[in-house]
Legacy VTK file of the C-alpha trace (Angstrom):
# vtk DataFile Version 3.0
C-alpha trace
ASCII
DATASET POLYDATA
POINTS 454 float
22.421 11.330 -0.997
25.620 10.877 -2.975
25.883 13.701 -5.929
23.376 12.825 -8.344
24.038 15.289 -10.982
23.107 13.538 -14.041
20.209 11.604 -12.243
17.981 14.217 -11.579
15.887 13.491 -14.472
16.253 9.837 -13.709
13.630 10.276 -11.052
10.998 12.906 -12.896
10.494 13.252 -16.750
9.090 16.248 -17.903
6.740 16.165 -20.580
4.497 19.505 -21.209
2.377 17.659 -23.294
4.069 17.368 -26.060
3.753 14.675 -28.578
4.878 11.167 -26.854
8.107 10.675 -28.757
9.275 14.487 -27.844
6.766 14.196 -24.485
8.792 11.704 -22.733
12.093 13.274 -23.785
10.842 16.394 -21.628
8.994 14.728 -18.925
13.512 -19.549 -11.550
17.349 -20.278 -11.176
19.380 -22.096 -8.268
22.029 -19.696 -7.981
24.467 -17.620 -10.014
26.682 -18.531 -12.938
29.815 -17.391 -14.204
29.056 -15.036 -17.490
30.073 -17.621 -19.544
27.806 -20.297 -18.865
23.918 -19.898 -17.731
22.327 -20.508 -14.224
20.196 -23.256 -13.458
16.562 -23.425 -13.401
14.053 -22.025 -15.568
15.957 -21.915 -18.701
13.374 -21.572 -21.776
15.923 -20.438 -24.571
17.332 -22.852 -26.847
20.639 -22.168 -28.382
22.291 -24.200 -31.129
25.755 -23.783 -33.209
28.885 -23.343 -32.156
30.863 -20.011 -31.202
30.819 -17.792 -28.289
27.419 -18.037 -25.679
26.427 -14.954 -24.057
23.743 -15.514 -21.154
20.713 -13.160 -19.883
18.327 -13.285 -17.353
15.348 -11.738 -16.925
11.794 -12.213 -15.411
9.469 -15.414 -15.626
5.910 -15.312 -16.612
3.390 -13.281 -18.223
3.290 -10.688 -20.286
6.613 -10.422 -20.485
8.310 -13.260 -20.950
7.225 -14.641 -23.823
8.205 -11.474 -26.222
11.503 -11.855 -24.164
11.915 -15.541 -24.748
11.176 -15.141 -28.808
13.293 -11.862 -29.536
16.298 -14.356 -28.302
15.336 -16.719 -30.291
15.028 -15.158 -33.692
18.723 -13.420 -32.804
19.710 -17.186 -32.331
18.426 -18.213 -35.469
19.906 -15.605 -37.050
23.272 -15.852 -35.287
24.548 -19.237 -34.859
28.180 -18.451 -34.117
26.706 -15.915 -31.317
24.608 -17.381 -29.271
22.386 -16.236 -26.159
21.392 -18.597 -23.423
18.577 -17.122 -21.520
17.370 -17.838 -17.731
14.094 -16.779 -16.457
13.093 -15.863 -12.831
10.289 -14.675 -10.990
10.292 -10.886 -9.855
10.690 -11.215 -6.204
13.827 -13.500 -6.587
15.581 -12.344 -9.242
15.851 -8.983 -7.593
17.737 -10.804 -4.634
19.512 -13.438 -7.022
21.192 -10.709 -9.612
22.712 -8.589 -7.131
24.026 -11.770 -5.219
25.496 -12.739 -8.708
26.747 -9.234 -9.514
28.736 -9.094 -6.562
29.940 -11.934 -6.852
31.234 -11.345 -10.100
29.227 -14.125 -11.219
26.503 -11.870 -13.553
25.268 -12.850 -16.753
25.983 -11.213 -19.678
23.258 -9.321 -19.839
21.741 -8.128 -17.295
17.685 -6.874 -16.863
16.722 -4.323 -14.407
14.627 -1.769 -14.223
17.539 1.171 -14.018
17.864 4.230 -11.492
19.565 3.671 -7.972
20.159 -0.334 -8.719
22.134 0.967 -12.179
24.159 3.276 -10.121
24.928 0.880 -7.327
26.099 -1.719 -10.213
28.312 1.799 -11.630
29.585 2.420 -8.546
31.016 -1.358 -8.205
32.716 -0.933 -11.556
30.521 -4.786 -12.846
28.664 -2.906 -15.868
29.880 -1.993 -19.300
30.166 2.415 -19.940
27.945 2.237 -23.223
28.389 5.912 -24.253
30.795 5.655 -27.075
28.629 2.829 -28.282
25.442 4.549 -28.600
27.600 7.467 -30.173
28.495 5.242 -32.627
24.747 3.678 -33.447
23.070 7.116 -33.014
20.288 5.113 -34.809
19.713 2.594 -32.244
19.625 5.701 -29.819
17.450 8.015 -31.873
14.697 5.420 -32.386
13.969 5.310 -28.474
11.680 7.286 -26.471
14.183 9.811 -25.003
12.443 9.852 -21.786
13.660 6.243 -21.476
17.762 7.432 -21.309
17.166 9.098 -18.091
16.991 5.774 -15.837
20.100 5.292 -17.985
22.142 7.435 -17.102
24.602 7.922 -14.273
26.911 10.962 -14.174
26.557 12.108 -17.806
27.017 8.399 -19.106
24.756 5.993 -20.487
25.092 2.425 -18.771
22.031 0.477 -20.196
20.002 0.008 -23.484
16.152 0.784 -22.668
14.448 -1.798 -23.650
10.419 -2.916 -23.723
7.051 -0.582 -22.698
6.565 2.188 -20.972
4.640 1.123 -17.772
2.587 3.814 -15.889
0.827 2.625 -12.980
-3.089 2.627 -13.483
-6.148 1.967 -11.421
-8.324 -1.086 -12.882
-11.762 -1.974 -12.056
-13.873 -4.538 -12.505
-16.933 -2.947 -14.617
-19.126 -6.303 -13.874
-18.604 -5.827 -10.104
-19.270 -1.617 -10.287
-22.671 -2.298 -12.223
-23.523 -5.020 -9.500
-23.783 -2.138 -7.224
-24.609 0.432 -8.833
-21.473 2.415 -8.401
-19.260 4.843 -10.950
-15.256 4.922 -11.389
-13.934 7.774 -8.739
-13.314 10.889 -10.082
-11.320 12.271 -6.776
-10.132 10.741 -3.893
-13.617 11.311 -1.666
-14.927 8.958 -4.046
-12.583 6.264 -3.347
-13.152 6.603 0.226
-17.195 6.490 -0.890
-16.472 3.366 -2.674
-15.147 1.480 0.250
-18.020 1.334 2.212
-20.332 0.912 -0.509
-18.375 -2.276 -1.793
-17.735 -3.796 2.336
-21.769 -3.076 2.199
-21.941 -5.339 -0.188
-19.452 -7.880 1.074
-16.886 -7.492 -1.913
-13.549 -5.900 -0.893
-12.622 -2.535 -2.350
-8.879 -3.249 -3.148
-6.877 -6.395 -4.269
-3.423 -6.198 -2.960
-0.728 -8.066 -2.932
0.912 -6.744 0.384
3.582 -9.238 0.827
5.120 -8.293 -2.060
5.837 -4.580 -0.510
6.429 -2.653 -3.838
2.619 -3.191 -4.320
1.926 -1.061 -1.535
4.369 1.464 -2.271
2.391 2.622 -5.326
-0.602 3.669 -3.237
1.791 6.090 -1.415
3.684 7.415 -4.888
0.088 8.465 -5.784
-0.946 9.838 -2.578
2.371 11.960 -2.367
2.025 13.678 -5.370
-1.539 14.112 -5.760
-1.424 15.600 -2.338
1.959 17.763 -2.069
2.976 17.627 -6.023
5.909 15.529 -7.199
8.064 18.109 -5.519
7.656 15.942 -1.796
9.829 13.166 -3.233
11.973 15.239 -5.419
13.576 16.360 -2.060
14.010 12.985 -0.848
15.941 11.730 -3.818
17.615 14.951 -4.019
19.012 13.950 -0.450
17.945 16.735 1.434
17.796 16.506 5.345
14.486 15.135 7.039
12.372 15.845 3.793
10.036 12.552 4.497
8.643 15.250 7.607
7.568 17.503 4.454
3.336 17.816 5.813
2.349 16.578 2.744
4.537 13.355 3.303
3.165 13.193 7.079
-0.815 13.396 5.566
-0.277 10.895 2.933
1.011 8.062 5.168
-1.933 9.130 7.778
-4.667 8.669 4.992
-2.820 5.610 4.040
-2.996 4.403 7.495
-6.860 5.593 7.894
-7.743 3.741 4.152
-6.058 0.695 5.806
-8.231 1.062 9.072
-11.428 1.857 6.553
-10.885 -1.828 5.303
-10.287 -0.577 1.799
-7.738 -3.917 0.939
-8.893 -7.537 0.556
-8.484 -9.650 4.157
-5.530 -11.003 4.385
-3.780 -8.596 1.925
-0.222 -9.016 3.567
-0.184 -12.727 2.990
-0.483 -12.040 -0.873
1.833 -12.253 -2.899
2.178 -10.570 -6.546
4.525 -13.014 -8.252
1.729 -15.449 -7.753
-0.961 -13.247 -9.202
-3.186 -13.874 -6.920
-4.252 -10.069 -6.703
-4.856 -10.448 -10.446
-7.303 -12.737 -9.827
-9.173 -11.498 -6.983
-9.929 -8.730 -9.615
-11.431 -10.911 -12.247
-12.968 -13.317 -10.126
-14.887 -10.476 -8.853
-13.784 -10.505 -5.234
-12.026 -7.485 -5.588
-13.327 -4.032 -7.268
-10.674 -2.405 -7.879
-6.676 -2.959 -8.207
-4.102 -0.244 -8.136
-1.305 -2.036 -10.214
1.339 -1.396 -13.397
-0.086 -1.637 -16.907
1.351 -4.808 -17.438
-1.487 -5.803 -15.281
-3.430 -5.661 -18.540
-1.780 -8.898 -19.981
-2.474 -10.484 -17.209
-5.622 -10.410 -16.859
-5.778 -10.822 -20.726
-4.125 -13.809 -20.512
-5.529 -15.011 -17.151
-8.421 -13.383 -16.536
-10.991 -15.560 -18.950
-13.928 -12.896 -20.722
-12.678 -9.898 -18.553
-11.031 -8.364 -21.309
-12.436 -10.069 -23.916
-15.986 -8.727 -22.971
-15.380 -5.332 -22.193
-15.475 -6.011 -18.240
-12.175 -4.241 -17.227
-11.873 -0.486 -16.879
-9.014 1.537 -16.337
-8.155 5.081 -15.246
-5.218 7.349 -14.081
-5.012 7.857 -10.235
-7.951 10.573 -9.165
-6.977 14.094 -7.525
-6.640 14.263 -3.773
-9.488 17.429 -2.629
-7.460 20.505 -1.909
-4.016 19.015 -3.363
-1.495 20.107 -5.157
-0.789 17.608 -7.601
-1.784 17.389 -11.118
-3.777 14.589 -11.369
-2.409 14.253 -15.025
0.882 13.512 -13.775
2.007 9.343 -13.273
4.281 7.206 -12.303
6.334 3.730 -12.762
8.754 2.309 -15.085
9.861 4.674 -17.941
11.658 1.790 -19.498
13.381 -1.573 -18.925
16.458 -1.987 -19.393
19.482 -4.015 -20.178
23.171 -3.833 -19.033
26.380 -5.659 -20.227
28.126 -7.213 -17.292
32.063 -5.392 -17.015
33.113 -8.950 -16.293
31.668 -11.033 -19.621
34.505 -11.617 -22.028
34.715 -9.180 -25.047
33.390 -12.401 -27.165
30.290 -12.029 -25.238
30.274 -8.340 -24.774
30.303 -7.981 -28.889
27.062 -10.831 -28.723
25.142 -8.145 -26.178
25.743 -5.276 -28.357
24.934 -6.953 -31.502
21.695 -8.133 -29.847
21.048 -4.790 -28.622
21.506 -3.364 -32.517
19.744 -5.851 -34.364
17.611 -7.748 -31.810
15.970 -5.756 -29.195
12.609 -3.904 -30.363
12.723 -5.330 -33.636
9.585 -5.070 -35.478
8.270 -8.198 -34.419
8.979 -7.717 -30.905
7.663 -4.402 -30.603
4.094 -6.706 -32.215
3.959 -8.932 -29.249
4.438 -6.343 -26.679
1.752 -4.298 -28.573
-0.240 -7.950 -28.202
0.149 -8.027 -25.027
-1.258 -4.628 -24.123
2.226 -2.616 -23.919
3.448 0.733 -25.500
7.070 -0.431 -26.710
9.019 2.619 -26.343
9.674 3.225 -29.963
8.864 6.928 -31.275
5.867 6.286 -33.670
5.073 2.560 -31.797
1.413 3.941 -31.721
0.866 3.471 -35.155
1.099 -0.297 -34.100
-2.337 -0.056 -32.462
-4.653 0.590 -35.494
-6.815 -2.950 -35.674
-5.356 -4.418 -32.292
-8.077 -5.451 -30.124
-6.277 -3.871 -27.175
-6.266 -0.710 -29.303
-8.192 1.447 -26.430
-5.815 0.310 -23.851
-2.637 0.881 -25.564
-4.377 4.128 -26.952
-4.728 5.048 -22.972
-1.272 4.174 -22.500
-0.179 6.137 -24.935
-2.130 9.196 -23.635
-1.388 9.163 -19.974
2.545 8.745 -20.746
2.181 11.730 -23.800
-0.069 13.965 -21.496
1.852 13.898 -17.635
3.781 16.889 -17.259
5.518 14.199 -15.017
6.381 10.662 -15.173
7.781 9.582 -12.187
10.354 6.246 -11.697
8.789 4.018 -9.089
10.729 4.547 -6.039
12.260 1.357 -4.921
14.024 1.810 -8.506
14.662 5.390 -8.165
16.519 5.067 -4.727
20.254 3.467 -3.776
19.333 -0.616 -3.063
20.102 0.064 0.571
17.777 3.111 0.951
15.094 1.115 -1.126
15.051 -2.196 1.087
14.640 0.082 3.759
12.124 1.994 2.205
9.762 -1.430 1.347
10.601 -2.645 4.984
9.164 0.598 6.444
5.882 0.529 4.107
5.520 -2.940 5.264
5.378 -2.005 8.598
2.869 1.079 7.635
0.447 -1.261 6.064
0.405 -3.355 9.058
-0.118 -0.595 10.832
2.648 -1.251 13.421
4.394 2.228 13.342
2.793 5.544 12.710
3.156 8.344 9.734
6.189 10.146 12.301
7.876 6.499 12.529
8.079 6.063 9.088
9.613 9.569 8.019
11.743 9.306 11.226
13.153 6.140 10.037
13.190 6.960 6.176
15.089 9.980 6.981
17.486 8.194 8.738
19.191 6.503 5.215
18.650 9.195 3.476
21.786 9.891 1.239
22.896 6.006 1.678
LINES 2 456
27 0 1 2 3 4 5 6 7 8 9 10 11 12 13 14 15 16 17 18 19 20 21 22 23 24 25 26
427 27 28 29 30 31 32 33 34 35 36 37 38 39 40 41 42 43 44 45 46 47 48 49 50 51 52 53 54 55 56 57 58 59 60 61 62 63 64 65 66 67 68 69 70 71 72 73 74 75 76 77 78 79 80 81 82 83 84 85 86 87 88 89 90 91 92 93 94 95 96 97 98 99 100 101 102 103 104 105 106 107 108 109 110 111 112 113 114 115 116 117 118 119 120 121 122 123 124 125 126 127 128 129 130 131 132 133 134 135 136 137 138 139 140 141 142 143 144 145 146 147 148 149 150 151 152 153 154 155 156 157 158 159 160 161 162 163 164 165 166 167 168 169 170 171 172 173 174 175 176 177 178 179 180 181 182 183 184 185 186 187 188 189 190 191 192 193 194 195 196 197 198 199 200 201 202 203 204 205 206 207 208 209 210 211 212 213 214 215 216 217 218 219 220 221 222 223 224 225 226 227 228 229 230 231 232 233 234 235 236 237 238 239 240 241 242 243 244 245 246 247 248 249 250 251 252 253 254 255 256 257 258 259 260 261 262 263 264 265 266 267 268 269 270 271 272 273 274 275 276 277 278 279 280 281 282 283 284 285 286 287 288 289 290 291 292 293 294 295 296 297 298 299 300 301 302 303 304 305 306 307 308 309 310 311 312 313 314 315 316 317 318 319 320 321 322 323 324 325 326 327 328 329 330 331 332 333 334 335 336 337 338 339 340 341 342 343 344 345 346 347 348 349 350 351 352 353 354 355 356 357 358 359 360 361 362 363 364 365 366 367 368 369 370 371 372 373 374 375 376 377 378 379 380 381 382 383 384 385 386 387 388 389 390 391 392 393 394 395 396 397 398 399 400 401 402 403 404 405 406 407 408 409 410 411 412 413 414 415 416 417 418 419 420 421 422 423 424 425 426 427 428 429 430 431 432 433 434 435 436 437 438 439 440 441 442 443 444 445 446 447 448 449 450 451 452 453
C-alpha cells in the first residue's frame, strides 16, 4: 500500500483498559446533485427561510435516521438564513451513489461515511475540505469526542472529517426464547459454536441469520476469526501493505474454518439471496428462525424497533465474539466502526462550507441528539455519554457497549472501511465467492494479495 503514516492507528485503536474516554484514545436518491441543490428521492428534511442551503446525505432507515433527520432539523429551526437540505439513502446504494457524485464533482455538502481508506481516496482526489486549522480553532468541539474516533479521521497528520454518532462494535446476538427451546447456553469458545450448529439443524432452526448478499455481512465472521485465531497482528500486515501477508497460516485457517462452518450448515438456506438493507436477517432472528446473528450494535435498534417483545421482554442476548481454542487473540479485543463521520465537500461554496462547520459546532451531538442515539441503543461518542444510561431501559445494552469498547486492548475498523475502495470491492467480491464456496482459502489470499497496496 501507498505510505500510510498517519493511518496506522486508523485501522487498530489501542485501549489498555483504560477508562472509555482515555480507552479509545489509546486503543433513496435518483442520482447526484450539484452541492448547491439536493438529490432526488428520499428527502425527509424540511428547510424553510431564505439564505444559503447546504445539502447532506446520509443513510435511510432505522436506528439511525431518525436522530439524523431531527439534529437537522433543530439546526434549521435555529438557523433560518443557513439552511440544510438533507437526502436519505439506503446503505448498499449510497455507498455506490456518493462516490459516483464525488467524482463527479457533484457531492453534497456534507458528506457521511464511515472514514479510513474511502476518506483517503476522497483526500487523494483533492473533493474534501482539510479541517485541521478548524478543529485547532474549536479545540472544544475536538476535546469533547472520544479520541479514538480521530483516527479514521485522519490522513497524513490531518484531520479531514468531524466524527460523528456511536461507537459500533460488532456483537453476537441470540435469541434467548429459541436457546431455552433447546436447551442450549451462549458459546463461551468457538467449539461451542460449532456444538451449537448441529444442535439447532437437530432441531430444524438454523444456527446463523445472514444476510450474504450484502457481502460486508460476511466479512465480519472472518474479522473475528482472524484475530481470535492469529491476533490482530494478521491484518495489521495487510493494511500495512506488506507482500503476500493474506498467506500468513493464521489467515489460510480462518478462511478454511469459514469454509468448513459454511459446509456445517451453520447460515440460514438461502443466506446469499439476503439482503441486509432489507432487514430481513433481523428478522429471521426475532421471528425465531434464526438463533443467533453475528451483526453491528446498531442491530439492537432494530430489533427494538422491529422486532415486537424481543427486547421488550428480555428475549435478546448479546455477547462479544468467543475465543478460537489454541488462538492467539484476545477475545477481549473487537471490531467495527469507531465513529461516523462527516466531511465538507472541497467543491461546496464557502456559503455552504461556513453552514457545515456551524452545524458541526453547534449541531452535531448536541444534547438532545446524543438522547436519541442513547434511545436507540447507541454509545454516542461523547467522553462521559455513559452517564446518559442511568434509567434508560436499554441501560444493560448500552452499559455492554460501553464495556466492550472501554475494555478491548483493540478496536479494530471494519475492513471494507479500513482498505483503499479498490482493494475493498475486491476484498467483498472475493468473500463472496468464499461463502459460496466457489474458490478455496489459497484462492482467496492469492487473489487478495494481488491488490494489495492499490
Amino acid at each position: 500500500m501507498e505510505s500510510r503514516t498517519s493511518s496506522r492507528r486508523t485501522f487498530l485503536t489501542l485501549s489498555m483498559g483504560l477508562p472509555l474516554g482515555a480507552a479509545l484514545a489509546a486503543c433513496g436518491t435518483s442520482g447526484p446533485a450539484p452541492s448547491g441543490g439536493g438529490a432526488g428521492g428520499g428527502a425527509t428534511g424540511g428547510s424553510g427561510g431564505g439564505g444559503a442551503k447546504a445539502t447532506y446525505w446520509f443513510l435511510q432507515g432505522p436506528p439511525g435516521e431518525a436522530p439524523r433527520t431531527a439534529a437537522v432539523q433543530r439546526f434549521n429551526k435555529a438557523n433560518p438564513n443557513g439552511q440544510i437540505e438533507l437526502t436519505t439513502i439506503q446503505n448498499d446504494a449510497y455507498k455506490t451513489k456518493i462516490k459516483t457524485a464525488i467524482g463527479a464533482n457533484q457531492a453534497p455538502t456534507i458528506i457521511w461515511g464511515w472514514g479510513g481508506g474511502g476518506l483517503r481516496s476522497y483526500v487523494q482526489a483533492g473533493q474534501v475540505e482539510d479541517l485541521t486549522s478548524w478543529f485547532e480553532q474549536n479545540s472544544a468541539v475536538k476535546d469533547r469526542l472520544f479520541p479514538s474516533s480521530f483516527g479514521a479521521a485522519t490522513i497524513d497528520g490531518k484531520i479531514y472529517a468531524m466524527p460523528c454518532e456511536t461507537v459500533q462494535p460488532i456483537v453476537l446476538f441470540y435469541n434467548k426464547k429459541v436457546f431455552e427451546k433447546v436447551g442450549a447456553q451462549p458459546p463461551q469458545s468457538y467449539g461451542d459454536i460449532l456444538d451449537l450448529v448441529k444442535k439447532f439443524n437437530a432441531a430444524g432452526i438454523a444456527p446463523f441469520s445472514l444476510a450474504g448478499q450484502s457481502r460486508w455481512t460476511n466479512m465480519m465472521w472472518l474479522e473475528f476469526l482472524f484475530d481470535r485465531i492469529g491476533g490482530p497482528e494478521v491484518f495489521q500486515a495487510v493494511f500495512d501493505g506488506e507482500k503476500d501477508a493474506w498467506n500468513n497460516p493464521a489467515s489460510i485457517e480462518a478462511l478454511t474454518k469459514m469454509q468448513e462452518l459454511i459446509k456445517a450448515n451453520a447460515f440460514i438456506k438461502g443466506f446469499s439471496s439476503i439482503t441486509a438493507d432489507s432487514n430481513a436477517d433481523q428478522a429471521l432472528l426475532y421471528t425465531g428462525k434464526a438463533a443467533m446473528m453475528l451483526h453491528g450494535s446498531w442491530s439492537y435498534g432494530i430489533q427494538q424497533a422491529q422486532g415486537g417483545d424481543i427486547v421488550p421482554s428480555g428475549g435478546l442476548g448479546w455477547m462479544n465474539f468467543p475465543p478460537v481454542d489454541g488462538g492467539k487473540g484476545d477475545p477481549s479485543d473487537t471490531v467495527g466502526n469507531p465513529g461516523q463521520y462527516l466531511s465538507i465537500s472541497s467543491k461546496a461554496t464557502p456559503e455552504q462550507k461556513e453552514i457545515a462547520k456551524k452545524f458541526f459546532a453547534t449541531g452535531v451531538l448536541d444534547d438532545q441528539e446524543q438522547k436519541d442515539w442513547v434511545g436507540t441503543g447507541g454509545v454516542p461518542i461523547v467522553k462521559g455519554s455513559d452517564k446518559l444510561f442511568a434509567g434508560s431501559k436499554d441501560a444493560e445494552f448500552l452499559n455492554f457497549i460501553y464495556g466492550v469498547a472501554s475494555n478491548a486492548k483493540v478496536f479494530a475498523q471494519s475492513w471494507d472501511q479500513a482498505l483503499s475502495p479498490t482493494a475493498a470491492e475486491v476484498l467483498l467480491d472475493n468473500i463472496a465467492k468464499l461463502f459460496q464456496l466457489s474458490i478455496s482459502p489459497q484462492q482467496f489470499a492469492t487473489n487478495m494479495n494481488a491488490v494489495i497496496g492499490k
